[in-house]
mmCIF entry with sequence, helices, sheets and N, C-alpha, C, O atoms, coordinates in Angstrom:
data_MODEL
# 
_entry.id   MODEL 
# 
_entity.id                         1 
_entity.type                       polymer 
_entity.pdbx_number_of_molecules   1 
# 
_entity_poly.entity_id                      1 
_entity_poly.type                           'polypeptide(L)' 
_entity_poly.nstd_linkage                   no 
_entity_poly.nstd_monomer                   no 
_entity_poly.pdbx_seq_one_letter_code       
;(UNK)(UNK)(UNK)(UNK)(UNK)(UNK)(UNK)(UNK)(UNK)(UNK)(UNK)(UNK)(UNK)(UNK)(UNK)(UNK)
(UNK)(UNK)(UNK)(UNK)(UNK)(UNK)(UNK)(UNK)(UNK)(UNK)(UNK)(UNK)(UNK)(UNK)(UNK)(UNK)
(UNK)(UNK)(UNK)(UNK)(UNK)(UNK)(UNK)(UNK)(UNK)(UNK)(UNK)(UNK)(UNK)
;
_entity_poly.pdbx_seq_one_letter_code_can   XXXXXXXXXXXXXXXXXXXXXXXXXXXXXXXXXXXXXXXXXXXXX 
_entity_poly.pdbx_strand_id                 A 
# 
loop_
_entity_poly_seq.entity_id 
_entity_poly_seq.num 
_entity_poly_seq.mon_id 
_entity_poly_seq.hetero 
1 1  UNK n 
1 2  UNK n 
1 3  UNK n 
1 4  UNK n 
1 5  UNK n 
1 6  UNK n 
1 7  UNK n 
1 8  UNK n 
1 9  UNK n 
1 10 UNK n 
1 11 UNK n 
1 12 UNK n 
1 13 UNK n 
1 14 UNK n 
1 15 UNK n 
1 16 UNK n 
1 17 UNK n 
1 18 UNK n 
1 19 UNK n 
1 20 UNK n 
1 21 UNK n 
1 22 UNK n 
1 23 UNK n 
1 24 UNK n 
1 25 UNK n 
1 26 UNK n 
1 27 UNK n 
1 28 UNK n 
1 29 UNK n 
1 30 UNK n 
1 31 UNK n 
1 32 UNK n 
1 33 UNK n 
1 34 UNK n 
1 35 UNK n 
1 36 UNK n 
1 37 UNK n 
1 38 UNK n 
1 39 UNK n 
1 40 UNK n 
1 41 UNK n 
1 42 UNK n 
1 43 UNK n 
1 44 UNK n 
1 45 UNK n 
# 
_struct_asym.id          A 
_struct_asym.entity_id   1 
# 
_struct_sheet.id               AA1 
_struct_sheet.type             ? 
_struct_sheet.number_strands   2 
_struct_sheet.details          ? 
# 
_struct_sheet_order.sheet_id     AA1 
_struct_sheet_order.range_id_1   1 
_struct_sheet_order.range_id_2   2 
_struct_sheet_order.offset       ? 
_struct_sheet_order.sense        anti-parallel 
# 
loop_
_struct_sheet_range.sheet_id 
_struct_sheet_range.id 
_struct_sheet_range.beg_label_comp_id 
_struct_sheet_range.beg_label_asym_id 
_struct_sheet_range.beg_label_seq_id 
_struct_sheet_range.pdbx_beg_PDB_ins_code 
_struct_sheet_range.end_label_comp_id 
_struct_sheet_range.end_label_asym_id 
_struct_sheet_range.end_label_seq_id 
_struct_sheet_range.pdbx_end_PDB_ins_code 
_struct_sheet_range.beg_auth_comp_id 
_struct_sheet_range.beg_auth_asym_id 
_struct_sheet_range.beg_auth_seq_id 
_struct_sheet_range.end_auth_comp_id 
_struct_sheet_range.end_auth_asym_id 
_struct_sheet_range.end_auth_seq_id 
AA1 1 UNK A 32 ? UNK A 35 ? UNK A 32 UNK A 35 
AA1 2 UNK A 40 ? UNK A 44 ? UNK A 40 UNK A 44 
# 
loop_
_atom_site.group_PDB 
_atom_site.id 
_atom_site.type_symbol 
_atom_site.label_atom_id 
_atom_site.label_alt_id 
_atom_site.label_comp_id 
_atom_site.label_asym_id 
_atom_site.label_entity_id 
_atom_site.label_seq_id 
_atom_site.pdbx_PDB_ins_code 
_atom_site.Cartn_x 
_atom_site.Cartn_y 
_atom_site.Cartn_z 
_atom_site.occupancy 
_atom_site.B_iso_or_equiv 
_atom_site.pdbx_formal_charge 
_atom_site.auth_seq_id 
_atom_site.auth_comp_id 
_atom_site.auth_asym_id 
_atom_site.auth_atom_id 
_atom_site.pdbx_PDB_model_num 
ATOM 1   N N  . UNK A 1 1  ? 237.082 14.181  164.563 1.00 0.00 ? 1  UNK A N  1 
ATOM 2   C CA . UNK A 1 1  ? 235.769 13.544  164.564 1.00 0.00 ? 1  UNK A CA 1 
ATOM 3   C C  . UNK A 1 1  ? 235.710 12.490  165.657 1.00 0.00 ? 1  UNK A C  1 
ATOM 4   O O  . UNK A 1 1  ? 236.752 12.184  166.239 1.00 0.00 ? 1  UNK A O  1 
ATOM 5   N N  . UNK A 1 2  ? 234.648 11.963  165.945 1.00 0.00 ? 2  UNK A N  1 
ATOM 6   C CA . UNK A 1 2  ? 234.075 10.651  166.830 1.00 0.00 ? 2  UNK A CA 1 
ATOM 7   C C  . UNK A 1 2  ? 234.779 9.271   167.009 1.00 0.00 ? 2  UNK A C  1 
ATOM 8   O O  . UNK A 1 2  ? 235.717 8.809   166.358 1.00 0.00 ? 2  UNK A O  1 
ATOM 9   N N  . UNK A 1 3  ? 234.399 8.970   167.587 1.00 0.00 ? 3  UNK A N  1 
ATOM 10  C CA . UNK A 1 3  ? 234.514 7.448   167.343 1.00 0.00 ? 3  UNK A CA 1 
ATOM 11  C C  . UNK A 1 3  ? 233.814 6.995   165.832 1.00 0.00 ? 3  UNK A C  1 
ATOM 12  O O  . UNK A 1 3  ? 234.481 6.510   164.918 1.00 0.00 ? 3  UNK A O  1 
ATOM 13  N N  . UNK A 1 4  ? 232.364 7.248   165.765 1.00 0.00 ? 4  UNK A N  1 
ATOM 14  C CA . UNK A 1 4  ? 231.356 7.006   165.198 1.00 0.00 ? 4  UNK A CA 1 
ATOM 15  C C  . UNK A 1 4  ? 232.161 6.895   163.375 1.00 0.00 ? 4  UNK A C  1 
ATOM 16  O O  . UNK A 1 4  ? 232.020 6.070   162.472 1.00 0.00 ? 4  UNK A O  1 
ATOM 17  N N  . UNK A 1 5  ? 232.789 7.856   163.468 1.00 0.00 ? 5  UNK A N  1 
ATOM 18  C CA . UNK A 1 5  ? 233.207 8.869   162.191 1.00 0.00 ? 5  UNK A CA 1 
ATOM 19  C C  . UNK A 1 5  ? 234.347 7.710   161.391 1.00 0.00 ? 5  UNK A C  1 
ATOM 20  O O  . UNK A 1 5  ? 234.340 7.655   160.161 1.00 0.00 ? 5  UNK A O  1 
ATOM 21  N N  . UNK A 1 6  ? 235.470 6.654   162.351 1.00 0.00 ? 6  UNK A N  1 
ATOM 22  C CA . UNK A 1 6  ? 236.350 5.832   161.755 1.00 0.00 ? 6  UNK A CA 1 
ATOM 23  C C  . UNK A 1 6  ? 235.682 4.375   161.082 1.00 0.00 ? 6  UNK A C  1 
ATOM 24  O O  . UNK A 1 6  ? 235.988 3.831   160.020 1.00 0.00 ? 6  UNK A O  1 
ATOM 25  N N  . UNK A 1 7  ? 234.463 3.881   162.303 1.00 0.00 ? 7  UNK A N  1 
ATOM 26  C CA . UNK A 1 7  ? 234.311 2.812   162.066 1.00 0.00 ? 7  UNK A CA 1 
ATOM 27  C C  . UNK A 1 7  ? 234.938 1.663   163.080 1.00 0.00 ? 7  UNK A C  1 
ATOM 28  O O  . UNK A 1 7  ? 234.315 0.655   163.412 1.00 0.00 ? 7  UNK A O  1 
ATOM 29  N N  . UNK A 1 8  ? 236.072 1.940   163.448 1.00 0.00 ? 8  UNK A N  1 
ATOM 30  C CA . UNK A 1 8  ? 236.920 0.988   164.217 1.00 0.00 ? 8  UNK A CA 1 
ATOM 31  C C  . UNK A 1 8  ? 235.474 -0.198  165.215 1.00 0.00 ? 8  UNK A C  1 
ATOM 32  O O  . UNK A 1 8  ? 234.266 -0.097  165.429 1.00 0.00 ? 8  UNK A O  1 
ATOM 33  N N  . UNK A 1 9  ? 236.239 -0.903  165.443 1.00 0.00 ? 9  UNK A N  1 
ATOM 34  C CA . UNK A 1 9  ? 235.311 -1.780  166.827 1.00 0.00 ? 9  UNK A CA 1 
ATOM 35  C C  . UNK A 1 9  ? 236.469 -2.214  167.500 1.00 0.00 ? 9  UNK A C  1 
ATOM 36  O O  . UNK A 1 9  ? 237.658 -2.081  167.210 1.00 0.00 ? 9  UNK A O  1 
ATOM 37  N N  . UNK A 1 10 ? 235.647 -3.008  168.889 1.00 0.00 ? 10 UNK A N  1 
ATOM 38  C CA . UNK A 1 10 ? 236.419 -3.222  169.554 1.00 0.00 ? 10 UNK A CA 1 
ATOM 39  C C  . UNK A 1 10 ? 235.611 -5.100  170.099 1.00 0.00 ? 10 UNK A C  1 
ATOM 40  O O  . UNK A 1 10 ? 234.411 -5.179  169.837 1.00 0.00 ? 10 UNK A O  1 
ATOM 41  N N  . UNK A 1 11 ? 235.849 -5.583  170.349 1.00 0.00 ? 11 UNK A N  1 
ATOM 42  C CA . UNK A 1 11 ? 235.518 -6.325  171.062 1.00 0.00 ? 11 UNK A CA 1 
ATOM 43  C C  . UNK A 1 11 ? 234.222 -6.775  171.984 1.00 0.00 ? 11 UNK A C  1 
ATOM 44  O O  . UNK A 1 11 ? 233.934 -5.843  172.734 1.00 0.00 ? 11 UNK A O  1 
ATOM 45  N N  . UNK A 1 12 ? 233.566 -7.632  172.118 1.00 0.00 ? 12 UNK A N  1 
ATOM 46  C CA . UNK A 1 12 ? 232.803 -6.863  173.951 1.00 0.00 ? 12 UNK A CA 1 
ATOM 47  C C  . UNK A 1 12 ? 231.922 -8.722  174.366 1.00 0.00 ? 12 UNK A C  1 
ATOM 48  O O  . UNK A 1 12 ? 231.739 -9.657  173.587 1.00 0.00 ? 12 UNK A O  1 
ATOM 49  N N  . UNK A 1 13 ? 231.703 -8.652  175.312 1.00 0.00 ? 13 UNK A N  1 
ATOM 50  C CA . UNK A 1 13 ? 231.011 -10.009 175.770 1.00 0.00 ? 13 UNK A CA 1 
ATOM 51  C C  . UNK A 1 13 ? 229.480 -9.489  176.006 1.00 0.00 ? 13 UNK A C  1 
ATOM 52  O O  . UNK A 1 13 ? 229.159 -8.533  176.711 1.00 0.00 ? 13 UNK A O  1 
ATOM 53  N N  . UNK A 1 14 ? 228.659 -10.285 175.301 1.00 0.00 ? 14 UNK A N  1 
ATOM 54  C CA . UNK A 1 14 ? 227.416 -10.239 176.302 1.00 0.00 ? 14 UNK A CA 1 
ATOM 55  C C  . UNK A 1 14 ? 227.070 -10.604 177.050 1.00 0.00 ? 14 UNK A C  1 
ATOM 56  O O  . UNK A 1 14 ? 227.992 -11.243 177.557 1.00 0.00 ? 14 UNK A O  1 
ATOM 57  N N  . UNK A 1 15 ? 225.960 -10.717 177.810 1.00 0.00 ? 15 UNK A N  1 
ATOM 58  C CA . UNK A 1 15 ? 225.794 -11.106 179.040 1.00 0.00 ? 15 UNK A CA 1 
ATOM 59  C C  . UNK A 1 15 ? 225.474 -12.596 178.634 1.00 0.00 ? 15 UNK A C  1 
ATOM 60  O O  . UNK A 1 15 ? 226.159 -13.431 179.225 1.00 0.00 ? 15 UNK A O  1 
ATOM 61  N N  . UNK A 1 16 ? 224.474 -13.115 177.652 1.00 0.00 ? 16 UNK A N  1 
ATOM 62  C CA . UNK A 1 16 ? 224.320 -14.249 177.607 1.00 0.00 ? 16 UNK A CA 1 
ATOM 63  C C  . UNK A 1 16 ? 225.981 -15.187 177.441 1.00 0.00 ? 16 UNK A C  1 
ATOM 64  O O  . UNK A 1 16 ? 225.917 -16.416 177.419 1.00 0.00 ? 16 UNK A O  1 
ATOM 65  N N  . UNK A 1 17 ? 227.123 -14.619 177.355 1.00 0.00 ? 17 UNK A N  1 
ATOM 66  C CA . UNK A 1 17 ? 228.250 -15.288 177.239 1.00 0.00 ? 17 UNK A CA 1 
ATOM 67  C C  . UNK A 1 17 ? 229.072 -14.913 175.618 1.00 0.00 ? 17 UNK A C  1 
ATOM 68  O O  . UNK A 1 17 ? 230.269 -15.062 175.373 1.00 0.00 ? 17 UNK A O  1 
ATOM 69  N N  . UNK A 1 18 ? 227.802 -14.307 174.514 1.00 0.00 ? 18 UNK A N  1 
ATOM 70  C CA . UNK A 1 18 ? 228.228 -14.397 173.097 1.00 0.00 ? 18 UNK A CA 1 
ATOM 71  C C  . UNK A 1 18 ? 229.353 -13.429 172.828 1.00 0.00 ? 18 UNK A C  1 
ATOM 72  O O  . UNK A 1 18 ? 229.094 -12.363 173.385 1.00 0.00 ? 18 UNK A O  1 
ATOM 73  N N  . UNK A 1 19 ? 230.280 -13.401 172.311 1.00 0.00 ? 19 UNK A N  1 
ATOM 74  C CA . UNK A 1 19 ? 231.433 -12.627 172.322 1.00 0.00 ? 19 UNK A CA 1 
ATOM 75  C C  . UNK A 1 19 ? 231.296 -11.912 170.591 1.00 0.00 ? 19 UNK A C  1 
ATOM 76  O O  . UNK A 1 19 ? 231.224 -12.655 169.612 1.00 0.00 ? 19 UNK A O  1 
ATOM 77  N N  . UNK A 1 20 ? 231.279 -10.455 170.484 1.00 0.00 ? 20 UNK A N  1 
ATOM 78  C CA . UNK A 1 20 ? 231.187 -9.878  168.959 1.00 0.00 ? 20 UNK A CA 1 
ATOM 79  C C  . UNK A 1 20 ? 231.904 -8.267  168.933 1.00 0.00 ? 20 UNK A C  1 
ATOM 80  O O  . UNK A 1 20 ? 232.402 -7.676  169.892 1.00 0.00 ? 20 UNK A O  1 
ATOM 81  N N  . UNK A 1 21 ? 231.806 -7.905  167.858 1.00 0.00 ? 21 UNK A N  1 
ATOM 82  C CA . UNK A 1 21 ? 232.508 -6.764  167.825 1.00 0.00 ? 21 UNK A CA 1 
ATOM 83  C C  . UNK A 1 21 ? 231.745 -5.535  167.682 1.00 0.00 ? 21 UNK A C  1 
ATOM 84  O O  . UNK A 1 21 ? 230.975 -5.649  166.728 1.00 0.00 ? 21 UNK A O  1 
ATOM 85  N N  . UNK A 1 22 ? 231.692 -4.861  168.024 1.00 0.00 ? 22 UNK A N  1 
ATOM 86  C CA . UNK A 1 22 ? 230.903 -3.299  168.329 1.00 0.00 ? 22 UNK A CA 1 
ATOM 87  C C  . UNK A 1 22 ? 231.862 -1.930  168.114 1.00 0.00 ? 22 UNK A C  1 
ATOM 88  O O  . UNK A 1 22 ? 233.084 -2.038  168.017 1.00 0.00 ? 22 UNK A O  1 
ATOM 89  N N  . UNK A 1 23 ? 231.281 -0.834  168.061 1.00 0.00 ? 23 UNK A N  1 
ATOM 90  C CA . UNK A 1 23 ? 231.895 0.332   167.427 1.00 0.00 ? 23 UNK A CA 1 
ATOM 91  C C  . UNK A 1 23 ? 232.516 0.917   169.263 1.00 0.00 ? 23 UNK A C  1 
ATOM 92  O O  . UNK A 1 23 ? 232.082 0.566   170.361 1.00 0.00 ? 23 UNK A O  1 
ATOM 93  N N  . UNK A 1 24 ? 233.332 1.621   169.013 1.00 0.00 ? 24 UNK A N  1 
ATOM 94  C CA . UNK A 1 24 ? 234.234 2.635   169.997 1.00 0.00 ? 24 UNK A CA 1 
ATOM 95  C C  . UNK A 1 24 ? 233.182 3.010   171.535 1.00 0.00 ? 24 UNK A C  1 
ATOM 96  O O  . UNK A 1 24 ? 233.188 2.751   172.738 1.00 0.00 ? 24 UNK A O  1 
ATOM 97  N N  . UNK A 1 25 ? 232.346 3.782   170.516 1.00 0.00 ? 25 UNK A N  1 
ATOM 98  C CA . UNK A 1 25 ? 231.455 4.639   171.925 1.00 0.00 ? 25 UNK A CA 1 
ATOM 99  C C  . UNK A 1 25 ? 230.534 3.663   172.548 1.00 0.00 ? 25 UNK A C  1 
ATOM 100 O O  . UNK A 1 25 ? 229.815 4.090   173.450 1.00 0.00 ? 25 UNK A O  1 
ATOM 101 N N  . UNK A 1 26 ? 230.462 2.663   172.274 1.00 0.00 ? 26 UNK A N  1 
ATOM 102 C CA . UNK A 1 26 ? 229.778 1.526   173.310 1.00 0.00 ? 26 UNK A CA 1 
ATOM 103 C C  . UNK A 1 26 ? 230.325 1.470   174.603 1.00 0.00 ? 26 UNK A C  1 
ATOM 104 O O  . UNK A 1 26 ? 231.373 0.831   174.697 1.00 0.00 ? 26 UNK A O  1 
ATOM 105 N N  . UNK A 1 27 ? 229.871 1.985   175.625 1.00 0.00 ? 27 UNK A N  1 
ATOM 106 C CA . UNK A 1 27 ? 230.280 1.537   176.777 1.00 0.00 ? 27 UNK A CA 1 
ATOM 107 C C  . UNK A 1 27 ? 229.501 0.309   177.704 1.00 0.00 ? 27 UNK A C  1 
ATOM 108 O O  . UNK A 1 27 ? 228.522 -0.304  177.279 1.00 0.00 ? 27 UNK A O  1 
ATOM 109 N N  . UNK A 1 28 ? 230.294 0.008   179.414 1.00 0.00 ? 28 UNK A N  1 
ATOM 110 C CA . UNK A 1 28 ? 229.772 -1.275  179.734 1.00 0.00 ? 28 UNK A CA 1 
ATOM 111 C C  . UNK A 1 28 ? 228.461 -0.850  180.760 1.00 0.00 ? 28 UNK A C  1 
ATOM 112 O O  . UNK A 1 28 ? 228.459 -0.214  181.814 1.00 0.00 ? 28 UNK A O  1 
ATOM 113 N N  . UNK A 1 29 ? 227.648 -1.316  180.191 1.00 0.00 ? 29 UNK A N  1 
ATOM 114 C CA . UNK A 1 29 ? 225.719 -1.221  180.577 1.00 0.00 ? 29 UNK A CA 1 
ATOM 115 C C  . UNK A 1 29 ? 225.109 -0.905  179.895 1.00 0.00 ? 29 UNK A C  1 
ATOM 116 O O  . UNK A 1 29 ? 223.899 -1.023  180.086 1.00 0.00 ? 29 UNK A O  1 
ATOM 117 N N  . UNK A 1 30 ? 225.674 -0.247  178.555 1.00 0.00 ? 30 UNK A N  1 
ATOM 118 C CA . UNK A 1 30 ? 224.814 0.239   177.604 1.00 0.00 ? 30 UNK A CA 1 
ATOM 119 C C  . UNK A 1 30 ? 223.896 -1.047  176.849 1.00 0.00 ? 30 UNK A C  1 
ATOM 120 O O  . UNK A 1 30 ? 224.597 -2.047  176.694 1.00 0.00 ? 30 UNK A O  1 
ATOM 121 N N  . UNK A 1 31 ? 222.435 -1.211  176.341 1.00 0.00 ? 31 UNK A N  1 
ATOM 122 C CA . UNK A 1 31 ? 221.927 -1.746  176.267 1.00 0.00 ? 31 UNK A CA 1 
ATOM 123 C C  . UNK A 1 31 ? 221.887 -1.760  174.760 1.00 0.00 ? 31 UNK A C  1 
ATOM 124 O O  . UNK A 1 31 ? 221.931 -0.643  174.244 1.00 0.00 ? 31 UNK A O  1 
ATOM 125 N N  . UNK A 1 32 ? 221.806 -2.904  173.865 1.00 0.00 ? 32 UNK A N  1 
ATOM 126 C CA . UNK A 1 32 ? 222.315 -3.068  172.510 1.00 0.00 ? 32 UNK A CA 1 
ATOM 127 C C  . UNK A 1 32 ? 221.258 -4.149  171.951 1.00 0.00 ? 32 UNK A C  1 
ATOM 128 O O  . UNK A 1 32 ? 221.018 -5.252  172.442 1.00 0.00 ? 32 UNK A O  1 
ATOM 129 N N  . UNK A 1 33 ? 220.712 -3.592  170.858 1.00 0.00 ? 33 UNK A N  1 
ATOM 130 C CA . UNK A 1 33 ? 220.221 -4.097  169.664 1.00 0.00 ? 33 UNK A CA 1 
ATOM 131 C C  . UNK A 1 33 ? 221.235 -5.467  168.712 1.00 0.00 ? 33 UNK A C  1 
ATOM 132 O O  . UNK A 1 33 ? 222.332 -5.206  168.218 1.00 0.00 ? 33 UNK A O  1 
ATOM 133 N N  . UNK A 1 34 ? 220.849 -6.296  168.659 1.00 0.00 ? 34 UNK A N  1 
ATOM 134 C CA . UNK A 1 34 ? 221.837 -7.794  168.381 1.00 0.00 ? 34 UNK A CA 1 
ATOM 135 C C  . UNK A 1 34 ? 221.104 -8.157  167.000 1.00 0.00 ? 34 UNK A C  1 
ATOM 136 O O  . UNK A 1 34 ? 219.882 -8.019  167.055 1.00 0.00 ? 34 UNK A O  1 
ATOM 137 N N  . UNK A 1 35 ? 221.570 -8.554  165.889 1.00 0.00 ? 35 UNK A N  1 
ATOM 138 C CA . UNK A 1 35 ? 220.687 -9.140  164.869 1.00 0.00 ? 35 UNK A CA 1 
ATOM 139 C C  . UNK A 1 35 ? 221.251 -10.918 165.316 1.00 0.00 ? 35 UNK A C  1 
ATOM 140 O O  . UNK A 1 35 ? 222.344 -11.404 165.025 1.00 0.00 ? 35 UNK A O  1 
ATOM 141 N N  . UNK A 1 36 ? 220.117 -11.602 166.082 1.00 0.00 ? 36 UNK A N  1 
ATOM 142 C CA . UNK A 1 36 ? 219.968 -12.840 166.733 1.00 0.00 ? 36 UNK A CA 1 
ATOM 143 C C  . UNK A 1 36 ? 221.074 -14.063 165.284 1.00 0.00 ? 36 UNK A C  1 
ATOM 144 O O  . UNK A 1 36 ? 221.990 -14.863 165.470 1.00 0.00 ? 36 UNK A O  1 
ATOM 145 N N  . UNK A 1 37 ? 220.356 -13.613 163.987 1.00 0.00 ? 37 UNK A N  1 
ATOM 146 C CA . UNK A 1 37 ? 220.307 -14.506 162.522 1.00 0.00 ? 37 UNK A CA 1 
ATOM 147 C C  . UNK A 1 37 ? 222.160 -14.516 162.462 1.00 0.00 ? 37 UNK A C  1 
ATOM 148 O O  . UNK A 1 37 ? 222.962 -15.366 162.076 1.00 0.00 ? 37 UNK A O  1 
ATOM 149 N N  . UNK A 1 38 ? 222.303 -13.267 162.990 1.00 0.00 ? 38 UNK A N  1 
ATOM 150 C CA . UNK A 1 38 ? 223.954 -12.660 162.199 1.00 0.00 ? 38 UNK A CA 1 
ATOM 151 C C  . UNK A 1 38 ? 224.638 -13.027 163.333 1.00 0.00 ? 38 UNK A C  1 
ATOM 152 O O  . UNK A 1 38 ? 225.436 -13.964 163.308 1.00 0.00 ? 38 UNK A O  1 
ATOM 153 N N  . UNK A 1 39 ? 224.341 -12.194 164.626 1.00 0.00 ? 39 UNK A N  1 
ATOM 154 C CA . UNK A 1 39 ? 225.452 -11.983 165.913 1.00 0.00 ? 39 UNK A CA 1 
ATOM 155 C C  . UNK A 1 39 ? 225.767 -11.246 165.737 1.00 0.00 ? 39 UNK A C  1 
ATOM 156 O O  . UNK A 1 39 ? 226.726 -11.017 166.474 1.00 0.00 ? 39 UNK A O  1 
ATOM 157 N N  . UNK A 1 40 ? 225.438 -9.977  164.638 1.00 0.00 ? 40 UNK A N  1 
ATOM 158 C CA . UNK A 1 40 ? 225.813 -8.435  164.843 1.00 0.00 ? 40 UNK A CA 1 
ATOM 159 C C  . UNK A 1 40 ? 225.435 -7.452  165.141 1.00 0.00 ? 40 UNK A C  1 
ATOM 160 O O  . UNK A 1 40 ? 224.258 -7.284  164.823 1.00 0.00 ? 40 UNK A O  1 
ATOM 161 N N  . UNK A 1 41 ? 226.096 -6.286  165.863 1.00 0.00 ? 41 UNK A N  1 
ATOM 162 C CA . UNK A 1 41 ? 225.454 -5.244  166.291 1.00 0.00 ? 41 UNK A CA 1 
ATOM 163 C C  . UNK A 1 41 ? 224.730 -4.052  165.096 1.00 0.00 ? 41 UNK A C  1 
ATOM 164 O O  . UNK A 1 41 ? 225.114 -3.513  164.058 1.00 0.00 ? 41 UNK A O  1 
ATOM 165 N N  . UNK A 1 42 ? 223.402 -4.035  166.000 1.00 0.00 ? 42 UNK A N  1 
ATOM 166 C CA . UNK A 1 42 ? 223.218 -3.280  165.095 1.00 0.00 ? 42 UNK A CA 1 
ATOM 167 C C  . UNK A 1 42 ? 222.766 -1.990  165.909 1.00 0.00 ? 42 UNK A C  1 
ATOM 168 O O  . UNK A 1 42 ? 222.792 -1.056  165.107 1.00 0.00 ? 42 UNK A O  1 
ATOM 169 N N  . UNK A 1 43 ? 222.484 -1.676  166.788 1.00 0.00 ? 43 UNK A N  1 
ATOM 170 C CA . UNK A 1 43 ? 222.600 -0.243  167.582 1.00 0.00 ? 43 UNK A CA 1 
ATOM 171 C C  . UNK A 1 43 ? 221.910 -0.183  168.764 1.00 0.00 ? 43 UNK A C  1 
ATOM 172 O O  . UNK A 1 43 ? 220.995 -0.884  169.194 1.00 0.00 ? 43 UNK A O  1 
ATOM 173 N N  . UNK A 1 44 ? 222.580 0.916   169.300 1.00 0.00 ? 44 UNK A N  1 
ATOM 174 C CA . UNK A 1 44 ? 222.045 0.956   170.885 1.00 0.00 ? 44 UNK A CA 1 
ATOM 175 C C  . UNK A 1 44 ? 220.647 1.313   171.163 1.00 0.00 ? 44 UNK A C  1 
ATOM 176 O O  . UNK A 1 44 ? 219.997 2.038   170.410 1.00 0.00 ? 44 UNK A O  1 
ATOM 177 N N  . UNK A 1 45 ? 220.205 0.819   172.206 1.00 0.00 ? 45 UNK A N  1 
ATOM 178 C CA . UNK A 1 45 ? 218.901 0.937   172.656 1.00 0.00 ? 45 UNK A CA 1 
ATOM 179 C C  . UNK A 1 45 ? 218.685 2.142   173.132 1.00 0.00 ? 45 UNK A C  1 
ATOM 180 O O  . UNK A 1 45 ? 217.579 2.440   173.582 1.00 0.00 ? 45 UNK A O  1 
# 
């Protein structure tokens, strides 16, 4: 199976500087949905 399929995350910086954790298949430029309240990802654009 996927990335999608374990769950795992990894790490990642945003551009504004905020540092959080995101799932496997995120790569760097991909554009991402943030819950502002939490600081968590919640899915790609």
């Amino acid at each position: 199976k996927g990335d999608t399929a374990t769950g795992a995350s990894k790490p990642c910086k945003l551009e504004t500087g905020a540092q959080i954790k995101v799932p496997l298949f995120i790569n760097e430029g991909d554009i991402l949905k943030i819950d502002t309240r939490t600081g968590q990802y919640l899915e790609r654009v």
